[in-house]
VEXDREN-2710 file (C-alpha; in Angstrom, 1 decimal):
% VEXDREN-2710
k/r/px/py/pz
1/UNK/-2.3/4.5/-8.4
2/UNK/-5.6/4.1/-9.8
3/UNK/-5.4/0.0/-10.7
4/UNK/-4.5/-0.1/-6.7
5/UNK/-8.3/0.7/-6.1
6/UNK/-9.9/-1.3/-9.5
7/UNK/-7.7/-4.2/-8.0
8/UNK/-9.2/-4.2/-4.8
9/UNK/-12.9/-4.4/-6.3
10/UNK/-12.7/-7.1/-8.5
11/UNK/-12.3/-10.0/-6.2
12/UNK/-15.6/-8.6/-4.5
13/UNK/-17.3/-8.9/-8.2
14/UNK/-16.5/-12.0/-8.6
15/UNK/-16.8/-13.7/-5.0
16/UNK/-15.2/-17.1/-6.1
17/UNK/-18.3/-17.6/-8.2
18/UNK/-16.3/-18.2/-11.7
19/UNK/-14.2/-20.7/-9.7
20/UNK/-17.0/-22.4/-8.3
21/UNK/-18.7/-22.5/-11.4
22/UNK/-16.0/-24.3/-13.2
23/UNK/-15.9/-27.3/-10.9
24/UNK/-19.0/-27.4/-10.3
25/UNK/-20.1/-30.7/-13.0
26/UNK/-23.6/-30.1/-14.0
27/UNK/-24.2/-26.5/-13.7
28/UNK/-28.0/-25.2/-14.7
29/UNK/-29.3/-22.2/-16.3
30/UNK/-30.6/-21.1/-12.6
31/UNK/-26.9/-21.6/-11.5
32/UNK/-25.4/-19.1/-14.2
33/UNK/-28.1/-16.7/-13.6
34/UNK/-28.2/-16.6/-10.0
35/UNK/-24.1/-15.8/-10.4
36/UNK/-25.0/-13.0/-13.2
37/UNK/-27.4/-10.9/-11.2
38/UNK/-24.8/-11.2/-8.2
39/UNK/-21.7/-9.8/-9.9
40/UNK/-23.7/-7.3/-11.5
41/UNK/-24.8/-5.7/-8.1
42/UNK/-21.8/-6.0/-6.5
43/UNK/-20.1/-4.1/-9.6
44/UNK/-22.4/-1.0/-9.7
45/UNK/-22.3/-1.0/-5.9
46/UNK/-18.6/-1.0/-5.6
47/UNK/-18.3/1.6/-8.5
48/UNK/-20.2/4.1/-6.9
49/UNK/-17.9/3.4/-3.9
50/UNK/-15.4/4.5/-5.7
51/UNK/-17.2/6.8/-7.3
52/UNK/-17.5/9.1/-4.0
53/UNK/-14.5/7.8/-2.5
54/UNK/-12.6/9.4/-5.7
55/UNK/-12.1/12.9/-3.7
56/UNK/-10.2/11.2/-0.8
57/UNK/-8.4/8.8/-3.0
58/UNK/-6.5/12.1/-4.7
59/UNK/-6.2/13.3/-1.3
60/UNK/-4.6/10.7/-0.2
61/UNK/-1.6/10.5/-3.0
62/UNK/-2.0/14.6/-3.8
63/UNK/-2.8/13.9/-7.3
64/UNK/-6.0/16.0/-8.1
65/UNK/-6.0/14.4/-11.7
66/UNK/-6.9/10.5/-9.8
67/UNK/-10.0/12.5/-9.0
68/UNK/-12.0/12.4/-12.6
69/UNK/-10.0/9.7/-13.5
70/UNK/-11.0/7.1/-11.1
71/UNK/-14.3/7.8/-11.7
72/UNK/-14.2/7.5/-15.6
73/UNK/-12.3/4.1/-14.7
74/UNK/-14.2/2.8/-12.3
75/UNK/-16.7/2.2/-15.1
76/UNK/-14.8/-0.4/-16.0
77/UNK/-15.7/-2.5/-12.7
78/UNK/-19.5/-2.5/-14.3
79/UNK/-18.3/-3.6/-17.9
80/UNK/-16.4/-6.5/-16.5
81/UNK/-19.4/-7.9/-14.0
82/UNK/-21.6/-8.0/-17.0
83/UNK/-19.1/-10.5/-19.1
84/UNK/-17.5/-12.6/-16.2
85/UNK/-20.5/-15.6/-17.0
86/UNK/-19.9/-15.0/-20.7
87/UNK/-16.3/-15.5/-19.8
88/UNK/-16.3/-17.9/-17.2
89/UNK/-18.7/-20.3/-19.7
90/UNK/-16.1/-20.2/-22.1
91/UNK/-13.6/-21.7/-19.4
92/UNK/-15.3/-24.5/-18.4
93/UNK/-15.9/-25.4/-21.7
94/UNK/-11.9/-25.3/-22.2
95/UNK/-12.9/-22.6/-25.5
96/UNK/-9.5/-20.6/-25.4
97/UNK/-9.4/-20.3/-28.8
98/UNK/-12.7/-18.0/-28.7
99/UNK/-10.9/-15.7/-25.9
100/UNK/-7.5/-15.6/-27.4
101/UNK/-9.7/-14.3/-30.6
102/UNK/-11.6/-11.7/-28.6
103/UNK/-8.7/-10.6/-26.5
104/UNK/-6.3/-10.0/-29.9
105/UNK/-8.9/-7.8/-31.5
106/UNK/-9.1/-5.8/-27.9
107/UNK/-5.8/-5.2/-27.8
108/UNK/-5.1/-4.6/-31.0
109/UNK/-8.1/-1.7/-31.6
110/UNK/-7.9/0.3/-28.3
111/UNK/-4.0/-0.5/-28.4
112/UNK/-4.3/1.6/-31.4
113/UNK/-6.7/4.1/-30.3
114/UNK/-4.4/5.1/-27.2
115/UNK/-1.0/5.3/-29.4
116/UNK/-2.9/7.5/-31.7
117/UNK/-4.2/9.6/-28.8
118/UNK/-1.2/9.7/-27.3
119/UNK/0.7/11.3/-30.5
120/UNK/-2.3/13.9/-30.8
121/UNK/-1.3/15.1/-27.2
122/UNK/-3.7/13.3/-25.0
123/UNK/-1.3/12.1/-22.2
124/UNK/-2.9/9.7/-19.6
125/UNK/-5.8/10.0/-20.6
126/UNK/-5.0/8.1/-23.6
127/UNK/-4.3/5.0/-21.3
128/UNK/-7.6/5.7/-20.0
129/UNK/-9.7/5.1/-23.0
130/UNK/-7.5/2.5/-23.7
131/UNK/-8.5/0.6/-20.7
132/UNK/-12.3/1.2/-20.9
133/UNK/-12.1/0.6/-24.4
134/UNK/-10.4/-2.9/-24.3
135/UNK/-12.8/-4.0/-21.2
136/UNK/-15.8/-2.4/-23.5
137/UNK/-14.4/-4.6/-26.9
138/UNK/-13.9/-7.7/-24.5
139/UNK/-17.9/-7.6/-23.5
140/UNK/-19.1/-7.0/-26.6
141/UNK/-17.7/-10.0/-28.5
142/UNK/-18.0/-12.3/-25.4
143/UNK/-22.2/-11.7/-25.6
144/UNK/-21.9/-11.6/-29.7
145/UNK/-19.9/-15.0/-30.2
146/UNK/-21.4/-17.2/-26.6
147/UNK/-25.3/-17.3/-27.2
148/UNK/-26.2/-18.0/-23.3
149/UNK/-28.7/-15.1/-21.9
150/UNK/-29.7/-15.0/-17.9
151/UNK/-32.8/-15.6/-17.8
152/UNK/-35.1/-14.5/-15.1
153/UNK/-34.6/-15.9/-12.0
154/UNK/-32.1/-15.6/-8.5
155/UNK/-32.3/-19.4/-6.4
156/UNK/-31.4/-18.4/-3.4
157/UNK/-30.0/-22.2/-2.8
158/UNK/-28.0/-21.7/-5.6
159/UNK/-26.3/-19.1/-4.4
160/UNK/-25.6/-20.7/-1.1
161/UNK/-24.5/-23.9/-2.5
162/UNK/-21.8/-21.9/-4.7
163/UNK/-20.7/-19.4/-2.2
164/UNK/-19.9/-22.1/0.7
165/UNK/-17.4/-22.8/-1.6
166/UNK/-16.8/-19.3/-3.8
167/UNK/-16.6/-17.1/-0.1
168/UNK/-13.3/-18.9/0.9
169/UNK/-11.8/-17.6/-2.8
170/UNK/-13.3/-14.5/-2.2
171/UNK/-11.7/-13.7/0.9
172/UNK/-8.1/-15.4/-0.6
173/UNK/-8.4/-13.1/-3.7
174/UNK/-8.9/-10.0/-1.5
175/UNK/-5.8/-10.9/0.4
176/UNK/-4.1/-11.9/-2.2
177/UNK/-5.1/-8.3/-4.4
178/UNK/-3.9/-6.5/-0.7
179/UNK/-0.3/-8.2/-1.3
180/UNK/0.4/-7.5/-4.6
181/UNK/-1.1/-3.7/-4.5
182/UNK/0.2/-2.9/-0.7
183/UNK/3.7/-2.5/-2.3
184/UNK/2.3/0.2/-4.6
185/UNK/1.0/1.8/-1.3
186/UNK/3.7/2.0/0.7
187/UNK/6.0/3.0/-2.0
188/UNK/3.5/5.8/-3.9
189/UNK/3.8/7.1/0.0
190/UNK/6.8/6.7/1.7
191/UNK/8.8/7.9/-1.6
192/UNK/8.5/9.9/-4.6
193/UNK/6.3/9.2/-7.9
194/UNK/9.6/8.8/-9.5
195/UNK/10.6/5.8/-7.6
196/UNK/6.7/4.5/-7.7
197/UNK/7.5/5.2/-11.6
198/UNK/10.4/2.9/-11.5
199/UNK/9.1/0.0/-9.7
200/UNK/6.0/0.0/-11.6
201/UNK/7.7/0.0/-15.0
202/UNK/10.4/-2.8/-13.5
203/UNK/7.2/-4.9/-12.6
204/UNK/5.4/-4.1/-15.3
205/UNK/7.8/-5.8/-17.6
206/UNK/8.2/-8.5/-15.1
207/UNK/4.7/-9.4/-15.1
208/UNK/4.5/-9.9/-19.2
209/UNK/5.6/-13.1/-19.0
210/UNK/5.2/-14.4/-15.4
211/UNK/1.5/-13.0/-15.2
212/UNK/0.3/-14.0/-18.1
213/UNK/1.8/-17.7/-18.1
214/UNK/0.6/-17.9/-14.6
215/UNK/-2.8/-16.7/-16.1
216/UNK/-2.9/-18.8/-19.2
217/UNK/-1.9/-22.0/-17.2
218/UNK/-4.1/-21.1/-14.2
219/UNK/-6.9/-21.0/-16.4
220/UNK/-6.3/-23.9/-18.5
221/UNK/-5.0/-26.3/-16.4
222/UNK/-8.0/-25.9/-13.7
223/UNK/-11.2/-26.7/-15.5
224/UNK/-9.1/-29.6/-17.1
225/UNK/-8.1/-31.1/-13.9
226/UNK/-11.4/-30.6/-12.5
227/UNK/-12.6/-33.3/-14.6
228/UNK/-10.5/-36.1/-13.2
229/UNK/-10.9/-34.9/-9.9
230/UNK/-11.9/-38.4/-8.7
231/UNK/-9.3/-40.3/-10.6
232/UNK/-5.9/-39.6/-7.9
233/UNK/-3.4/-41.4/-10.2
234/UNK/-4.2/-40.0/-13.8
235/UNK/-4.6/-36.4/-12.0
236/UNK/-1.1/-36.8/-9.8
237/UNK/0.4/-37.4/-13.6
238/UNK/-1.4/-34.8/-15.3
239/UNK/-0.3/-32.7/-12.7
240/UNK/3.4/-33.5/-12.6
241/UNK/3.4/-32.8/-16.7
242/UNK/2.2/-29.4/-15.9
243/UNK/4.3/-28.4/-13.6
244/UNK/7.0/-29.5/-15.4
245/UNK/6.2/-27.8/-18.8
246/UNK/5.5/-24.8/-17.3
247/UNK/8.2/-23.9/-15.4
248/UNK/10.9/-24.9/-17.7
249/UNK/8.8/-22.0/-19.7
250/UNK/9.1/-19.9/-16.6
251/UNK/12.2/-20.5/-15.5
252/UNK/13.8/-19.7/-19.2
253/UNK/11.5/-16.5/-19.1
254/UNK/12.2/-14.7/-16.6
255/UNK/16.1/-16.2/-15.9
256/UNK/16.5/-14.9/-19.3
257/UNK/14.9/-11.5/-18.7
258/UNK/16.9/-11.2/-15.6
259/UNK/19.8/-11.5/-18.1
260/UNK/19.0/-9.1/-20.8
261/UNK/17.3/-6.5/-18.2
262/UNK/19.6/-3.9/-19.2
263/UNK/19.5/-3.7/-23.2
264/UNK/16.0/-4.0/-23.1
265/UNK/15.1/-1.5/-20.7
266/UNK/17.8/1.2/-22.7
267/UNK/16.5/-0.2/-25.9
268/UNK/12.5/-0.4/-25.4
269/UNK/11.9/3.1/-22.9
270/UNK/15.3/4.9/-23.1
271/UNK/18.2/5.9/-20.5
272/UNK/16.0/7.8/-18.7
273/UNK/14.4/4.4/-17.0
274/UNK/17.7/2.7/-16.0
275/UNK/17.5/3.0/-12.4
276/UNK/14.4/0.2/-12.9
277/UNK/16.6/-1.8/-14.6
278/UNK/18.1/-3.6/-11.1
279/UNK/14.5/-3.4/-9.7
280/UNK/13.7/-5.4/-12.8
281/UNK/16.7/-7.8/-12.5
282/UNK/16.0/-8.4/-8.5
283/UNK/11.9/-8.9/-9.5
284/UNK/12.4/-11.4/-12.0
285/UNK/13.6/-13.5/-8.9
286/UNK/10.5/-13.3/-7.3
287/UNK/8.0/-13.9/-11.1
288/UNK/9.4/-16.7/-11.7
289/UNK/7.7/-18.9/-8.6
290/UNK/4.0/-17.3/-9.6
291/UNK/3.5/-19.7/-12.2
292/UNK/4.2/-22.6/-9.3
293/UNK/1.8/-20.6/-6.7
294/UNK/-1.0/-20.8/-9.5
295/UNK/-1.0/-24.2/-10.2
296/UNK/-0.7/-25.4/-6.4
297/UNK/-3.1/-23.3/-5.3
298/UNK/-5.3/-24.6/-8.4
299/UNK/-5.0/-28.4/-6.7
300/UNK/-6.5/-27.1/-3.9
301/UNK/-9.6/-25.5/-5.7
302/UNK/-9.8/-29.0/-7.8
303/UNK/-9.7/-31.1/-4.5
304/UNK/-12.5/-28.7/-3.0
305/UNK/-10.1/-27.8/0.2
306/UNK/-11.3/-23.8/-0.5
307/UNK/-11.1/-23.5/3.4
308/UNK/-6.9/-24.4/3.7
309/UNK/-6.8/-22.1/0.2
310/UNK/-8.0/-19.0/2.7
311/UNK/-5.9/-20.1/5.5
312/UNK/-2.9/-20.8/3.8
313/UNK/-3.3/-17.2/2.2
314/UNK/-3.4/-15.3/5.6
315/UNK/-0.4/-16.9/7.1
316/UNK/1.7/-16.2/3.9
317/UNK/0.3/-12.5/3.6
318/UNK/0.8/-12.4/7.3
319/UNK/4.5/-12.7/6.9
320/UNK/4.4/-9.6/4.2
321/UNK/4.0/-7.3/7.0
322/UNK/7.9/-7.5/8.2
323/UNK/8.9/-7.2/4.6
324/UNK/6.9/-4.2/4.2
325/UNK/8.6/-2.8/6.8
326/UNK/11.9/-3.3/6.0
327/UNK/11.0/-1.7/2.8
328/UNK/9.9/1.4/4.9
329/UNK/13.4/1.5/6.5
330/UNK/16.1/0.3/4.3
331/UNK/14.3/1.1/0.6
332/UNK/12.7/-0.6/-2.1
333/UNK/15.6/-3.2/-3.0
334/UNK/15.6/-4.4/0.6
335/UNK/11.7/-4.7/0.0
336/UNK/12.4/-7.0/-3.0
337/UNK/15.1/-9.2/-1.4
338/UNK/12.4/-9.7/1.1
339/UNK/9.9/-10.6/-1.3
340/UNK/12.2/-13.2/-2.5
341/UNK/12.4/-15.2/0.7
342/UNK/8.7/-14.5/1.1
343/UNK/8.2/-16.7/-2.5
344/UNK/10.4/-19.3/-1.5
345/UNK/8.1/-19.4/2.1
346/UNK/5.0/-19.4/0.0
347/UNK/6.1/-22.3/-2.4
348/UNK/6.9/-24.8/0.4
349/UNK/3.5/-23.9/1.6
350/UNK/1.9/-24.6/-1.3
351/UNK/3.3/-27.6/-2.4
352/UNK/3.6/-29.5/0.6
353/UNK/-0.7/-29.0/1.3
354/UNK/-1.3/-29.2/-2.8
355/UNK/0.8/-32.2/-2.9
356/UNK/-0.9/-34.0/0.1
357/UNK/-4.0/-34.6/-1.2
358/UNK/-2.7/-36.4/-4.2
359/UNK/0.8/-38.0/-2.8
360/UNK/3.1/-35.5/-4.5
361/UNK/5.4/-33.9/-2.1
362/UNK/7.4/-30.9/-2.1
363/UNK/10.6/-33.0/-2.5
364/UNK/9.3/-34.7/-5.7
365/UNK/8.5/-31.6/-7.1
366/UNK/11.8/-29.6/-6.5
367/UNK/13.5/-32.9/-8.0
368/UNK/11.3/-32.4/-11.2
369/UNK/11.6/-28.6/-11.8
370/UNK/15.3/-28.6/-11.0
371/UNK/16.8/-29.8/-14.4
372/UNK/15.1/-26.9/-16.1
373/UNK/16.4/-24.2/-13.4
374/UNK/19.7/-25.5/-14.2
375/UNK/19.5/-25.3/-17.8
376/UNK/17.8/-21.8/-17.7
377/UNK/20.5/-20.8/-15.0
378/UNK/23.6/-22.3/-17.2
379/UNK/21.7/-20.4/-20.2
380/UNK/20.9/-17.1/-18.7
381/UNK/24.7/-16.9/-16.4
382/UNK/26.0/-16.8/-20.4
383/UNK/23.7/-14.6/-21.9
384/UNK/24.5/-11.8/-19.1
385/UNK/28.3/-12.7/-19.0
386/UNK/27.9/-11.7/-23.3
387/UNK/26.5/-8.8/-21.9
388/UNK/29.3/-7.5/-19.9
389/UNK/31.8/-8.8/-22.6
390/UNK/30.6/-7.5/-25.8
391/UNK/30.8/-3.5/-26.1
392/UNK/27.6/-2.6/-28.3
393/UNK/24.7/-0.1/-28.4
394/UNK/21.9/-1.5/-26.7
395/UNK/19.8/-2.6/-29.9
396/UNK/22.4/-4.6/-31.4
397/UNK/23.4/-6.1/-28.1
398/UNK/19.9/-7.0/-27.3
399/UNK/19.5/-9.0/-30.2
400/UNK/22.9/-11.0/-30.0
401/UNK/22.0/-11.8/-27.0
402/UNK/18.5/-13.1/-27.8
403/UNK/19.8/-15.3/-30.3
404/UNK/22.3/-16.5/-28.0
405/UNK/19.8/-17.0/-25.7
406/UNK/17.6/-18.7/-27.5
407/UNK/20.2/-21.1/-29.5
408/UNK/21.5/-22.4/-26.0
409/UNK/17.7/-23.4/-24.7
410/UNK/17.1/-24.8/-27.9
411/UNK/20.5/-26.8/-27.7
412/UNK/21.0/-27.7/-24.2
413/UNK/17.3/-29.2/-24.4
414/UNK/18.2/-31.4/-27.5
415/UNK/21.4/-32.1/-25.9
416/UNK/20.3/-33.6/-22.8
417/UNK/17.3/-35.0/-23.8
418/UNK/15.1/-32.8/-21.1
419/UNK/12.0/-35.1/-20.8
420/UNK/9.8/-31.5/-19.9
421/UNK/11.4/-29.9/-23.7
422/UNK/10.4/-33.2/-25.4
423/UNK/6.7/-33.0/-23.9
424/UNK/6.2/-29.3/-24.8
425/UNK/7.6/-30.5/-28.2
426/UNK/5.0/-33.1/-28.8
427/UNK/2.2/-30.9/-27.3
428/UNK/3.5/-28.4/-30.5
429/UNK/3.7/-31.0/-32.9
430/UNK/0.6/-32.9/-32.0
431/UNK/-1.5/-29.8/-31.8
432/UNK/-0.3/-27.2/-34.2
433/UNK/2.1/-28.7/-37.0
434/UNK/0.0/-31.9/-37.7
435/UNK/-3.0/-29.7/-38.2
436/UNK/-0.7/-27.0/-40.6
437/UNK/-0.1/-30.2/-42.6
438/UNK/-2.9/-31.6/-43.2
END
């Protein structure tokens, strides 16, 4: 309940600034500067929004607790305007290796602080510090390990020149934060906590893997393409690659989680969670095309077309309003099979204007992705199927059915010579066990 409202704030923070940033070629001191006072404002100014709007926010879901702890939270709005230059500096200069670092020890301390708070009876509010913690971590090595300071100055052409094109992402970013928090909203209201429980926890596992490949490759893959933006050719190839690569990963993912849903659920949070387990199964459906939303959308950022990026976002969040409703009316499943078709909608969208620009259609695309959803659909059909078969505690069955899992991608991949398996391969090879052996 309380991410709903952090959600909402931190498109406003950033105001299409970082993206703007990043394609910008030959950013200046007074650029980064201009961008650093801005999201700073905005932050304190939208936590004190919340800060007063904290009484009406527990009001509105009858949770008195949301009351202090959307304010304690909220703090994290401030922490994370103060490092978005740090952070966004690090992305144009393609430095993941620096963020993976910071984000590992950020995880890994207030990851510990919480469990251990959690064991000495703490409850939520061990998730709490665990999230003000991390984004507090986060900051502090971002400013320790990237030398730039702001220096004194706001250009007001500056700002102009990077909000023309940040405002449309701004705008997209709220929508697209209204989409993928409404469902909390009309399901932490229309039904219990319990059911909000289940859906969260469905989605929650979900999103491990389609989030954060949809993250990793959304942020790699843009500042790289950005800089052969004016060569159509080598970035329709480049392109192509990526897509492919990354949804044989996706498609593998989250076919494969659809698959193993119910051992891992029993296994990882216990019995008393199965009813998410179909929620999970049905979601996994609808993670699987974010990855391919990303990295269209991304085109259109690298091609400058910000303006169709905003309009293309209100028709698609414009046709979440019947699926909403049907949730209202029939229940949450009818509210993911409708979130299904809504992907499917959004993908043609996004491929057929992404692909425009650079003479790669929707078609061609379908016809390059489709070997690996057939491999991950062959792979994951058997994996479940072992499931149903093989009478086991969930532990043991999980595991079997990993291997399994993993032994047919591997296999079906060397069998049929899948050019996307081959590339990831030599992307591994090339960049990781060349450098182990020397």
């Amino acid at each position: 309940m309380i991410t709903i409202f952090i959600a909402f704030a931190v498109p406003f923070v950033d105001s299409g600034f970082g993206s703007a940033l990043i394609r910008k070629q030959n950013c200046t001191q007074e650029d980064y500067s201009t961008v650093f006072y801005f999201n700073l404002i905005i932050g304190i100014l939208f936590y004190f929004l919340l800060f007063f709007s904290a009484e009406e926010i527990s009001k509105f879901f009858n949770e008195p607790l949301l009351k202090p702890m959307v304010r304690v939270v909220g703090m994290c709005i401030i922490i994370n305007a103060f490092s978005l230059i740090q952070s966004t500096r690090l992305t144009k200069q393609i430095n993941f290796k620096l963020q993976t670092k910071i984000s590992i020890i950020s995880v890994v301390v207030a990851g510990g602080v919480a469990i251990a708070m959690a064991y000495a009876g703490y409850g939520v509010w061990s998730l709490i510090v665990r999230t003000i913690l991390s984004y507090l971590i986060t900051s502090a090595f971002l400013w320790h390990w990237n030398k730039w300071k702001p220096s004194l100055t706001f250009s007001v052409s500056s700002f102009k020149e990077l909000f023309s094109f940040g405002s449309k992402l701004l705008a997209s970013g709220l929508i697209n934060t209204i989409y993928r928090n409404i469902y909390y909203l009309v399901i932490g209201k229309y039904f219990t906590a319990v059911e909000l429980g289940y859906y969260t926890r469905a989605e929650l596992f979900q999103s491990l893997p389609s989030s954060n490949l949809q993250g990793i490759i959304g942020r790699v893959s843009y500042p790289i393409l950005t800089t052969i933006q004016e060569d159509i050719p080598r970035l329709r190839e480049a392109y192509k690659k990526i897509i492919r690569g990354t949804m044989l990963i996706a498609f593998v993912l989250m076919l494969g989680m659809a698959a193993i849903a119910r051992p891992m659920v029993l296994t990882l949070i216990g019995k008393k969670w199965e009813p998410s387990i179909i929620y999970l199964q049905m979601l996994c459906f609808v993670g699987m095309f974010y990855p391919l939303h990303v990295l269209n959308l991304n085109m259109l950022q690298v091609q400058g077309r910000s303006d169709l990026f905003l309009r293309l976002e209100i028709i698609k969040k414009a046709l979440t309003v019947p699926v909403i409703i049907i949730g209202v009316i029939w229940g949450i499943k009818a509210m993911i099979l409708g979130m299904m078709l809504l992907a499917l909608i959004s993908y043609y969208l996004n491929s057929y204007w992404s692909g425009h620009f650079i003479g790669y259609s929707f078609l061609e695309q379908i016809k390059d992705i489709l070997p690996s959803f057939l491999l991950a659909l062959v792979m994951s059909s058997i994996v479940f199927a072992e499931g149903l078969l093989i009478a086991l505690p969930p532990l043991p069955l999980l595991i079997i059915q990993l291997i399994t899992g993993a032994l047919l991608t591997f296999g079906l991949c060397e069998i049929f010579h899948l050019k996307d398996y081959i590339y990831i391969k030599s992307i591994i090879n090339d960049n990781f066990l060349k450098s182990d052996r020397s």
